[in-house]
N, C-alpha and C positions, 0 to 999 in steps of 0.2 A: 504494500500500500504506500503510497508516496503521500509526504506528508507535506501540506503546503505552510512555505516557510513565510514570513511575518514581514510586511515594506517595511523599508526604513521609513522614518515617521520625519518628513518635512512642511508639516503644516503646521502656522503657530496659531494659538488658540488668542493669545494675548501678546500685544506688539512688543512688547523689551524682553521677555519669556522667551527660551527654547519651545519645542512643539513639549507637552503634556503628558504625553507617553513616558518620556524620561527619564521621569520619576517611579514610573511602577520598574521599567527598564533594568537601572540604579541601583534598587533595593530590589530587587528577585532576579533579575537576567543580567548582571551586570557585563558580562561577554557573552554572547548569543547569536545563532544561526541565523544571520538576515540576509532577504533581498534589495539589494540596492536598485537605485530608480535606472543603472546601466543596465538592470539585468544578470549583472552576473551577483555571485551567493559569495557570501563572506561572512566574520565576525565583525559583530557592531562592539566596543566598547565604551561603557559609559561614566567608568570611576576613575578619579581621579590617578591613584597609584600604579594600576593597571594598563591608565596611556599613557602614562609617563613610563615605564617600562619599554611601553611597543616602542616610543620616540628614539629611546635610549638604546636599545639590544642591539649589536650588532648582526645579530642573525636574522634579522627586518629588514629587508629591504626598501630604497627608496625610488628603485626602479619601479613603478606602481602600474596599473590600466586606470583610466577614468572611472571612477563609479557614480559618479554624481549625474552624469546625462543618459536622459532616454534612450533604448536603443531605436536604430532607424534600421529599415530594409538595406539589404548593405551593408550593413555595421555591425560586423562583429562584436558582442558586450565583454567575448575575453579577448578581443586584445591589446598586446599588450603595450599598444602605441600609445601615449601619455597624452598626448599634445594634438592630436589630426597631425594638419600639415607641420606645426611648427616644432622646429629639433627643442626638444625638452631642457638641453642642458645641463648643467651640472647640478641643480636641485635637485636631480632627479638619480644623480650617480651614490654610490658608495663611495667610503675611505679605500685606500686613500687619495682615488681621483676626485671625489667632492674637498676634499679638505687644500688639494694642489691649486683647482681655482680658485675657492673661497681665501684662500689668505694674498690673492693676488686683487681684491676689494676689500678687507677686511679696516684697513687701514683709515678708508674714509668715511667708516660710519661708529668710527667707538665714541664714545660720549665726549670724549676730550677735542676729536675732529670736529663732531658737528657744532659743540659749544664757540669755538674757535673758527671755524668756517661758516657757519650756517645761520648762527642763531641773533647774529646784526640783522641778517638779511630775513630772516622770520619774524625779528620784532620788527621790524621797516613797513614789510610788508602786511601786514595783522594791521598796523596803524593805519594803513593807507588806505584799509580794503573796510577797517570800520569808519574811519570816514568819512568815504564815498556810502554804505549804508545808511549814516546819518543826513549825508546830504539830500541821498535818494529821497528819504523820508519812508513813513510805513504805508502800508504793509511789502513785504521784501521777501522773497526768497533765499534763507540763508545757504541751502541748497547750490546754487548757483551765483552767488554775491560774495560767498565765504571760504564754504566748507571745500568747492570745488577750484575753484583758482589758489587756492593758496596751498597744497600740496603740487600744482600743476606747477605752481612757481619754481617750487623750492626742488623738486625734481629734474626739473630744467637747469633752475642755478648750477645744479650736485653735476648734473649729465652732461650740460653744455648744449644743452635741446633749444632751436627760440622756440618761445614760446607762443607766439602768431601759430605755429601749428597745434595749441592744444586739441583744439576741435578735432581735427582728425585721427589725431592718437587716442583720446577720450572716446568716441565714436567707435574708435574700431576696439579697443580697450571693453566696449557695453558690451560688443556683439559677439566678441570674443567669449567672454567670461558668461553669457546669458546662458542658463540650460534649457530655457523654455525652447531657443531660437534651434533651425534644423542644423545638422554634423556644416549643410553647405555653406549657411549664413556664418559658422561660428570660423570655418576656415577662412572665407572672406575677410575676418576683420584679422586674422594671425595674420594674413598674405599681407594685408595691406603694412602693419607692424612688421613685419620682416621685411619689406621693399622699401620702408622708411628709413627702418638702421640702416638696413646696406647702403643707401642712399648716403643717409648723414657719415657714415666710416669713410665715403670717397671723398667726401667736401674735406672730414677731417686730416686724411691720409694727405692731400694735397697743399693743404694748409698748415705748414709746422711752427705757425703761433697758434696755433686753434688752442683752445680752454677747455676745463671738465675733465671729467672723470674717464669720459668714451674716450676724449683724444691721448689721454695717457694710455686706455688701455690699446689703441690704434698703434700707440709707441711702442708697448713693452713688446706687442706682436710682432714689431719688425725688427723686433731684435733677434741674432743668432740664438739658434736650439732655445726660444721658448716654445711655450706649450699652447700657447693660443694661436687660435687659425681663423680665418674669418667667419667661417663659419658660427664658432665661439664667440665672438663679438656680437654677431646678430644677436644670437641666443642670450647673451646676458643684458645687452641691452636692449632687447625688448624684456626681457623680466623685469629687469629693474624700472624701464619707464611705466611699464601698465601696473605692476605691482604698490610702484613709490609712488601712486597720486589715490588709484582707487583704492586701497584700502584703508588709506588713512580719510578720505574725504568720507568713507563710511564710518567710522569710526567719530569724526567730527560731526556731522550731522547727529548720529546715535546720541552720542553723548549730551549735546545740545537737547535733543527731544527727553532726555534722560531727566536732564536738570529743570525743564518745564515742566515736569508733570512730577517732581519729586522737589517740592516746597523745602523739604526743611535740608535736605542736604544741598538744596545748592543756597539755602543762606548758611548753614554751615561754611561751604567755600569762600562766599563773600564774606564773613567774618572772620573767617580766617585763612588768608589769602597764603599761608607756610602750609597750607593742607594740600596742597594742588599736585606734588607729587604722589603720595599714599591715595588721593583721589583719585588721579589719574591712572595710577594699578588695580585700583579695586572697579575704575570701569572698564577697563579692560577686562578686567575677571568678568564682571557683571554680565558684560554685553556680548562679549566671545564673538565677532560677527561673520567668521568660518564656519558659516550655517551647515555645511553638509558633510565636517569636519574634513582627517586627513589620513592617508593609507599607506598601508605596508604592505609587504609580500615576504611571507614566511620562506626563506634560502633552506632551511632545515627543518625537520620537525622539532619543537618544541613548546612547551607548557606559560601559559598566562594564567594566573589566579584560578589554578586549576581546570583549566580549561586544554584540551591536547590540541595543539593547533600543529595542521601537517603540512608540509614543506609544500612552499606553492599556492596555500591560503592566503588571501587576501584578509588583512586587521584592518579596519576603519575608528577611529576614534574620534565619537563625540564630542569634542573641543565644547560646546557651548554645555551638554550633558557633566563631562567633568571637573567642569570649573562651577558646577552647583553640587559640589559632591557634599555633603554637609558631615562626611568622616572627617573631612580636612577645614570645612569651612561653615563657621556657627551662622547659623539664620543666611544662607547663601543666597534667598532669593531676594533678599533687601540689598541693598547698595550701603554699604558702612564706611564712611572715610577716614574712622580712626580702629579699622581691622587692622591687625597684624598678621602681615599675611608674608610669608618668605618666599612664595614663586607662585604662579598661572600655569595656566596651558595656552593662553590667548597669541602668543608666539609660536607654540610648538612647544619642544623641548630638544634638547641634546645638541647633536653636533649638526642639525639642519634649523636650530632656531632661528627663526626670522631676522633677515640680515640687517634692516632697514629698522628695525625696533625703536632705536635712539633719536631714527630724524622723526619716525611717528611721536614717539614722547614730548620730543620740544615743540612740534607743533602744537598737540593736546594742550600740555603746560602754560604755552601763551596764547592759546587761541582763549578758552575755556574761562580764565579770569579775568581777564579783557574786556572778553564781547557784556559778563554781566554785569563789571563796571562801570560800560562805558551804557548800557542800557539796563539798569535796576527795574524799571518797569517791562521788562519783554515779556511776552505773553506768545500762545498760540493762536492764529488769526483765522479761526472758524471751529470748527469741532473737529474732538481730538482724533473720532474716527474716519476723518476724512486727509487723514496725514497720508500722502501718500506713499507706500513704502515699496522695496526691494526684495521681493520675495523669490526670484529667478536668478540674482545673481550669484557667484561664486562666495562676494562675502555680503550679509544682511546689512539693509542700507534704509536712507531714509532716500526718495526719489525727491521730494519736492519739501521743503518746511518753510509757508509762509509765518512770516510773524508781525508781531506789532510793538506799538510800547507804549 
């Protein structure tokens, strides 16, 4: 008798909440036999200690298949191609060829770089772009006024991108990352991201005053016996550009919607403006917005919280599930700014944590106490259930937030 196995659960019941499920999940199934929305059968996990494990083991693979998109006519749901058209890259490799890239970018995203490089041109920019908001006057889209040009900014400053092409990157960036849209639309927007880099790597190759991060790494490539090829270039900078705008611009809106409808912690912030880091972690826990979390591929057979997993299974881990795990974290479905909390999952974990973490944080940090100072009266401009949200993308977004003051 075949037994049918149980979807993965991506409908949210309530808009800052993981889907509902997750909690029977958590407490009774915490690793368990699911079908993914690609079709193919793996373990879901949903505790905190248990994905932090999967993150960490080296006998997980990070060479992964997609599990998060539909399958189409066509489209095989096991395979094992990550990306459709576009080469996956090193996020996607083991040590120690993941660890040989990563430390050839490592350089310019520790907290000491971005402070020193970045964070003139984040607090410039933030002032400039509240404003123009204040000029504007209400009601505003922080959506599109805020949340969205000011990681497109600082992504450009970092890359060396103009920024006159957000539109197009952002564009292809949607269509790329969207699982609703078909395998064709979503290659469409990679093509168009790959023919950009390659594009911008000739201007840069050509030009040996060119600026940024790409035209350095355009250099180290044409040095003798390295390891980057151009291909490798494409790949990392298109990671880097769709990655370093969209997820932090989701994350910005979140958090903003977070603090509108959560009275007392964001006069918390505002009265205590030294809270902005611990708050800035605890919404990152809170909000998690790797809605369809992140996967492994079991290299051997081996055991998770008693669970046998056999070489070749696919781990999925929860990200938004684990980081409400309430083993690790008291009353997790509140937002607490003076939690004590020693690490998330909102990154990942291990040797593939999110590379970009530090320039997301100083966004967060100066966007966040800013925007409530410089507007104490902000409010939501209609009803809360007509906030328009992100519920197809890769990571969980706010699409539109009008507001007032």
């Amino acid at each position: 008798m075949t037994v049918e196995l149980p979807e993965m659960p991506v409908k949210r019941q309530h808009l800052l909440d993981p889907p509902v499920e997750y909690h029977q999940l958590r407490e009774e199934q915490p690793i368990t036999r699911m079908r993914f929305p690609s079709g193919r059968v793996g373990w879901l996990v949903t505790r905190f200690d248990e994905g932090s494990q999967v993150f960490s083991d080296s006998r997980l693979s990070a060479r992964r298949p997609r599990h998060d998109i539909a399958a189409e006519d066509g489209i095989d749901p096991h395979d094992d191609n990550p990306a459709g058209e576009l080469d996956p890259g090193f996020v996607f490799m083991d040590e120690p060829d993941h660890g040989a890239y990563r430390r050839l970018l490592t350089g310019r995203f520790t907290p000491k770089a971005v402070q020193a490089k970045l964070q003139p041109y984040i607090d410039k920019i933030v002032t400039e772009h509240l404003d123009a908001i204040e000029a504007k006057g209400a009601p505003v889209d922080l959506i599109e006024h805020l949340a969205l040009p000011i990681p497109c900014l600082v992504i450009c400053e970092l890359l060396g991108v103009p920024y006159a092409d957000r539109d197009g990157f952002h564009h292809a960036t949607e269509a790329m990352m969207d699982v609703s849209k078909t395998q064709a639309q979503r290659d469409d927007g990679a093509r168009w991201l790959a023919g950009y880099i390659t594009k911008l790597i000739a201007a840069k190759r050509a030009d040996p005053e060119s600026e940024g991060l790409l035209a350095d790494l355009v250099r180290t490539a044409d040095q003798k016996d390295s390891i980057l090829t151009d291909q490798d270039l494409v790949s990392i900078g298109v990671l880097l550009l769709f990655a370093g705008h969209d997820t932090t611009m989701a994350m910005i809106g979140l958090s903003t919607l977070t603090l509108l409808t959560h009275p007392e912690q964001r006069q918390d912030l505002v009265d205590n403006p030294a809270k902005v880091g611990p708050a800035v972690e605890e919404l990152l826990r809170y909000l998690t917005i790797v809605q369809f979390g992140l996967g492994r591929v079991a290299k051997e057979d081996l055991e998770i919280g008693g669970r046998q997993i056999a070489k070749g299974d696919l781990v999925v881990v929860a990200m938004p599930a684990a980081n409400r795990d309430p083993r690790v974290f008291d009353a997790p479905d509140t937002p607490d700014f003076d939690r004590k909390m020693t690490r998330h999952l909102a990154f990942g974990y291990g040797v593939h944590q999110c590379l970009g973490q530090n320039i997301a944080r100083a966004e967060l940090k100066t966007i966040l106490p800013r925007l409530f100072e410089r507007f104490p009266n902000l409010r939501i401009a209609g009803p809360l259930d007509q906030v328009e949200m992100d519920t197809y993308g890769t990571n969980y977004g706010v699409r539109k937030l009008m507001v007032t003051w």
